[in-house]
C-alpha positions as a printed NumPy array, in Angstrom:
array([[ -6.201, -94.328, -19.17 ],
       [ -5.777, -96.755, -21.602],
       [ -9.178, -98.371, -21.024],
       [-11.132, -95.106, -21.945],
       [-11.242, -94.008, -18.114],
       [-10.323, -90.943, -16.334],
       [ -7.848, -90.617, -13.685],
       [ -6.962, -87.077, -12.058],
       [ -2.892, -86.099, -12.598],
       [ -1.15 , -82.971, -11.114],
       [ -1.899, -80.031, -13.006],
       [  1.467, -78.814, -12.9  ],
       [  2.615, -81.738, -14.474],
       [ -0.439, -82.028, -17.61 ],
       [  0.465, -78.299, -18.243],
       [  4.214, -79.083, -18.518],
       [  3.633, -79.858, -22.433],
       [  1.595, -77.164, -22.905],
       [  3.779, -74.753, -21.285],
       [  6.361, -76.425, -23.391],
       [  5.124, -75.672, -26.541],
       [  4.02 , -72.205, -26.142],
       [  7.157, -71.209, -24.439],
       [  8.684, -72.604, -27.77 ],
       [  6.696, -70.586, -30.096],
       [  7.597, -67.398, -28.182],
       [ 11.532, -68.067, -28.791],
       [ 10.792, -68.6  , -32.518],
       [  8.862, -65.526, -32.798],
       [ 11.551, -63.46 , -30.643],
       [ 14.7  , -64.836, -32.988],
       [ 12.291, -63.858, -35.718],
       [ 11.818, -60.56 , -34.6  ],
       [ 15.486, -59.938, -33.712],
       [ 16.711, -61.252, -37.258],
       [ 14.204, -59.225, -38.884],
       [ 15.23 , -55.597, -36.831],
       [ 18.579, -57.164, -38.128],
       [ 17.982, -57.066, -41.835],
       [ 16.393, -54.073, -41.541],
       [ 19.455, -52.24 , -39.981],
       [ 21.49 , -53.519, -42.604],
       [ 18.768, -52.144, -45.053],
       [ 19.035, -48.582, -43.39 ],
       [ 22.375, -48.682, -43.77 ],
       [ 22.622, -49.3  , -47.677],
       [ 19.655, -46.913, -48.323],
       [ 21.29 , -43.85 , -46.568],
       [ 24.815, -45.068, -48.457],
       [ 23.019, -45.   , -51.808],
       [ 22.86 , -41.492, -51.075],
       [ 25.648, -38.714, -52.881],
       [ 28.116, -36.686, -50.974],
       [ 26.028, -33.278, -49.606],
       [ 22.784, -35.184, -50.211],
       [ 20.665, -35.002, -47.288],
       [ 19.15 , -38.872, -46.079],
       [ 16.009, -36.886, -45.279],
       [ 15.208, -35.31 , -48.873],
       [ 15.22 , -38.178, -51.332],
       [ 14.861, -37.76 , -54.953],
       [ 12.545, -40.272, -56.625],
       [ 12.825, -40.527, -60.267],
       [ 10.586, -42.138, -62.838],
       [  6.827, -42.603, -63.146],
       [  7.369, -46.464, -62.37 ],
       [  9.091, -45.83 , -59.409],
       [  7.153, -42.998, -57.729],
       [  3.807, -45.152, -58.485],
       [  5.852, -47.994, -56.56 ],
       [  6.98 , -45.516, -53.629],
       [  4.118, -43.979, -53.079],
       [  1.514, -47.505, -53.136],
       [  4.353, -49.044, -50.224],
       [  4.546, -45.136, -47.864],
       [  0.551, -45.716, -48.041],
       [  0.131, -49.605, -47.556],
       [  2.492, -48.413, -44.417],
       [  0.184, -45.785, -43.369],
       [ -0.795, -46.379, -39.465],
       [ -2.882, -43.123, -38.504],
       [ -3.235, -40.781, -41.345],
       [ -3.343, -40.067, -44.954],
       [ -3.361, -36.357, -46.061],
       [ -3.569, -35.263, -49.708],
       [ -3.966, -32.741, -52.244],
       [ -4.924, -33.718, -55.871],
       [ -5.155, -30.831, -58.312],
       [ -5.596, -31.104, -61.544],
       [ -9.296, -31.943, -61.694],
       [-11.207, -35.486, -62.549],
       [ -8.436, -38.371, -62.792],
       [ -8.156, -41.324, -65.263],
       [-10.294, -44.431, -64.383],
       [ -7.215, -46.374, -64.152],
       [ -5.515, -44.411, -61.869],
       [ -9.048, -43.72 , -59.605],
       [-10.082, -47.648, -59.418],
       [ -6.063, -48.482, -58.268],
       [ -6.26 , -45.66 , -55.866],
       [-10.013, -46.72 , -54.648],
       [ -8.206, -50.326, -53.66 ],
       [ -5.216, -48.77 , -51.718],
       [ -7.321, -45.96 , -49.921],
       [ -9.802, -48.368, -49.035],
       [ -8.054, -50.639, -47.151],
       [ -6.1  , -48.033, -45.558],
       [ -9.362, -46.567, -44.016],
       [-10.425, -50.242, -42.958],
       [ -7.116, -50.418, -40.778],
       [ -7.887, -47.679, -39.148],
       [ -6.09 , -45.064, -41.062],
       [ -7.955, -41.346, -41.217],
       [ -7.932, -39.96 , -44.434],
       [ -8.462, -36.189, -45.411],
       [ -8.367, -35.18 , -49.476],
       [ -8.802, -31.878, -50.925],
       [ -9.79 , -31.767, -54.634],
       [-10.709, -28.491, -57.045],
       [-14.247, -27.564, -57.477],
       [-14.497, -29.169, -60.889],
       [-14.329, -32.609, -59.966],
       [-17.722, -32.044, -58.573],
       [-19.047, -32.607, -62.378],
       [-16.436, -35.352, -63.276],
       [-18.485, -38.674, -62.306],
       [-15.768, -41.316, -62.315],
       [-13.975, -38.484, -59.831],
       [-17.786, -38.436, -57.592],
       [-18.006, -42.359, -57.466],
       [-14.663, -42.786, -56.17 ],
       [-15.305, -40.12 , -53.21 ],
       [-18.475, -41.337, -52.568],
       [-16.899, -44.441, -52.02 ],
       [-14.196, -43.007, -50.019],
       [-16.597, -41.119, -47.548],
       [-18.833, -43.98 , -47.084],
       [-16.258, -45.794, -45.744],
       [-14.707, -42.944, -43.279],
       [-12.647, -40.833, -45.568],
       [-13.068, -36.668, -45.804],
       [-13.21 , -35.076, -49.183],
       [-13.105, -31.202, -49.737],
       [-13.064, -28.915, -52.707],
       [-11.505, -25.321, -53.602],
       [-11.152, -23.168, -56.386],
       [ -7.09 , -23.819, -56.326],
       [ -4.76 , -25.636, -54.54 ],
       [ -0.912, -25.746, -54.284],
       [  0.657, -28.157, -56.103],
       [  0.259, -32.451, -55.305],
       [  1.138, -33.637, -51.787],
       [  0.958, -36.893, -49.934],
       [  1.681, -36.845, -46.416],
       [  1.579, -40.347, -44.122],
       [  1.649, -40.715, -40.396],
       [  3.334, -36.65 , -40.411],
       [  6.205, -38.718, -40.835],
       [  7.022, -38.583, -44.403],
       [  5.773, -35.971, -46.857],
       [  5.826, -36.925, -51.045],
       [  5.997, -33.547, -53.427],
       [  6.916, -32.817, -56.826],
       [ 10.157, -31.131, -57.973],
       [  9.047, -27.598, -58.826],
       [ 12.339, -28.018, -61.734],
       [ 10.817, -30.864, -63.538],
       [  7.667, -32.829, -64.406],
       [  5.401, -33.872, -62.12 ],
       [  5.325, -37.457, -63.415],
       [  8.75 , -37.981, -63.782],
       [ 10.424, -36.581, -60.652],
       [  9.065, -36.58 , -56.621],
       [ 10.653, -35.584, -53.237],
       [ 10.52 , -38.337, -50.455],
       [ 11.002, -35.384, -47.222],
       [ 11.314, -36.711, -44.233],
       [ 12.641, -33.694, -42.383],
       [ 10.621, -33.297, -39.349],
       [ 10.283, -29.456, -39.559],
       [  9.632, -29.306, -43.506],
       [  7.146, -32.07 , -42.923],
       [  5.371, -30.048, -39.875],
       [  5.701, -26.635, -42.286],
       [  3.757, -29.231, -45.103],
       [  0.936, -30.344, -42.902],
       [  0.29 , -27.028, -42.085],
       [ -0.289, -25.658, -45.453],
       [ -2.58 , -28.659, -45.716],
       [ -4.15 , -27.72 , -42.969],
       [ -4.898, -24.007, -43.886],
       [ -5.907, -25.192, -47.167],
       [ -8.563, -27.791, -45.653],
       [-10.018, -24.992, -43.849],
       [-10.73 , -23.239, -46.632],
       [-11.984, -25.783, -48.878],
       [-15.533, -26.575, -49.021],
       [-17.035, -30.048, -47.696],
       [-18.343, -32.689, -50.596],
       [-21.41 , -34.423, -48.654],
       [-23.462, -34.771, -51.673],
       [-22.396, -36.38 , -55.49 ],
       [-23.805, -34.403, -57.884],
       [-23.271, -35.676, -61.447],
       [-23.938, -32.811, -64.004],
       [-22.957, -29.472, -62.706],
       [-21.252, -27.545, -60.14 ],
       [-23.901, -26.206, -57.365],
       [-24.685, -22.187, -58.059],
       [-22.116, -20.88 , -55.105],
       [-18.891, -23.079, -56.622],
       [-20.008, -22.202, -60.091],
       [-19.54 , -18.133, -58.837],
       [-16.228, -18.972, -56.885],
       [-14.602, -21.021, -60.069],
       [-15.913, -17.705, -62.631],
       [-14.435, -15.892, -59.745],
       [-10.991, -17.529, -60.327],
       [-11.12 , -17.674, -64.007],
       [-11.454, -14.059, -64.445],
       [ -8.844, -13.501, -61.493],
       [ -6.332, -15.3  , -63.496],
       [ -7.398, -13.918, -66.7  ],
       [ -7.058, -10.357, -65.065],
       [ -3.344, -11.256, -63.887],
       [ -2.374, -11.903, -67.407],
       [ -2.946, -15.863, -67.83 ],
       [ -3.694, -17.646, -70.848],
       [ -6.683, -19.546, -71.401],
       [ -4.435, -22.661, -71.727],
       [ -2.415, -21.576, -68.335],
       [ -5.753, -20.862, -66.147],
       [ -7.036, -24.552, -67.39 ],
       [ -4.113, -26.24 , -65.798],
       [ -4.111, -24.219, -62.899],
       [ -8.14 , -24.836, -61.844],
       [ -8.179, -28.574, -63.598],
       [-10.65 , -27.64 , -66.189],
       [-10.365, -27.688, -69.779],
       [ -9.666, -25.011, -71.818],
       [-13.06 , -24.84 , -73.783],
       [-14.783, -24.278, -70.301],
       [-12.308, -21.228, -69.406],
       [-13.094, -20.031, -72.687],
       [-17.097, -20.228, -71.759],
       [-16.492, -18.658, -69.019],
       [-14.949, -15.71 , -70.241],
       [-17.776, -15.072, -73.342],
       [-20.101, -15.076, -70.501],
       [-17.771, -12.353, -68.609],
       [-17.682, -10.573, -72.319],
       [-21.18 , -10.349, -72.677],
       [-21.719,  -9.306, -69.209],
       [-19.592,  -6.38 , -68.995],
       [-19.998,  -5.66 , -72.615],
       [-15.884,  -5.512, -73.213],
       [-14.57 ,  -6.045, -76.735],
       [-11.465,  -7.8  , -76.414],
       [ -9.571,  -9.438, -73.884],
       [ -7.578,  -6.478, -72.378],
       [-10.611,  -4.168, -72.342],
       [-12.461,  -6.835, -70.362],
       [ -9.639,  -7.291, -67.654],
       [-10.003,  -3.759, -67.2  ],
       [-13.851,  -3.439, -66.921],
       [-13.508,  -6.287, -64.27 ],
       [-10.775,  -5.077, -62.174],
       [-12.387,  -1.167, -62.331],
       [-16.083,  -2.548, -61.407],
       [-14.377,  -4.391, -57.847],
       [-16.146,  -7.309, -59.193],
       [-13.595,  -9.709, -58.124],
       [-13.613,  -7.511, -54.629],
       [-16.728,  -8.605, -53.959],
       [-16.23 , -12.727, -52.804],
       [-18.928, -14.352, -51.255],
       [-18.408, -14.56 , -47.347]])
């Protein structure tokens, strides 16, 4: 009242404004929502146009380092339920690991699981170990293996981000969203995660004595199927002064000569025949 006191009124009729006002908010936010699924069909529609004649919507070529940096920050800040990928090529640029630390972060803290395989030798690449520790502290998985097919980024099973075999990695990607090739992707991830060893500890010199044996193991395999020093580095994400360490320690241990004699002493011992279970 206007003197300060109280006087009872019908509910019905004190909740009127109330009502009123909420009931308001909902129609903004429902012509919001239908004008936004609105702009959004008319974005569908120009991004499947922009496509060529015989070009399939679900296969989308992404050209330019820019671009597939830009592509592939938006499919993860997307991400709903879960973030699988493969990153050969052993320990990655600071740059690129602190910008990837921020986006995988908050991914996990939304709820998103995340599952990353690795090679071996990014067990001795520190910058590599402090961005998985940080990763598995908050929730994330981190395995490594000896070798792993090429990159791949797959979010929500939905939509699956490779390179083009044809050109270089940095410069070309596939967007697939093909529902069977995606499916055929995640299992090859998933094969490969069962193979790959779990990182629960961060070393910071050396590979432990068991991954040390499987990436020797590797080397030599490579080096006995005709592969370059140069070509085995790229494939394992080492550098080429370690395969070369590698194989003066197989040298001395087989007592071989040259390079061909020592592929031969290898692959007539069954060394390589005998993998650790």
């Amino acid at each position: 009242m206007p003197d300060g006191t109280l006087a009872p009124i019908p509910p019905r009729l004190a909740a009127g404004a109330q009502m009123d006002h909420m009931e308001r908010a909902i129609e903004e936010k429902k012509n919001a929502l239908a004008a936004m699924r609105a702009a959004i069909a008319q974005a569908q529609e120009i991004y499947l146009d922009s496509y060529g004649k015989g070009e399939s919507h679900l296969i989308r070529v992404v050209q330019g380092a820019n671009a597939i940096s830009a592509t592939l920050s938006a499919a993860v800040h997307a991400c709903q339920e879960e973030l699988l990928t493969a990153q050969p090529g052993g320990g990655r640029p600071q740059e690129m690991l602190d910008k990837a630390l921020a986006s995988d972060l908050e991914a996990i803290g939304r709820g998103v699981s995340q599952r990353t395989i690795y090679q071996h030798t990014i067990r001795s690449h520190q910058p590599t170990l402090m961005y998985v520790e940080h990763i598995a502290q908050a929730g994330g998985e981190v395995r490594t293996l000896d070798e792993v097919f090429d990159r791949l980024i797959i979010c929500d099973r939905k939509v699956a981000f490779i390179p083009d075999p044809s050109s270089e990695r940095s410069e070309v990607a596939l967007a697939v969203e093909h529902p069977g090739v995606v499916r055929y992707l995640v299992g090859i991830f998933e094969h490969t995660w069962q193979r790959a060893s779990p990182l629960r500890s961060f070393p910071s010199t050396r590979l432990p004595p068991l991954l040390t044996d499987e990436v020797r193991r590797a080397i030599l395999r490579h080096m006995v199927n005709g592969h370059t020093d140069e070509a085995i580095a790229a494939r394992l994400g080492m550098s080429t002064r370690s395969v070369a360490n590698h194989m003066r320690w197989a040298a001395e241990l087989f007592g071989s000569r040259s390079r061909a004699q020592l592929a031969y002493l290898i692959a007539k011992s069954g060394f390589l025949d005998d993998a650790p279970e």
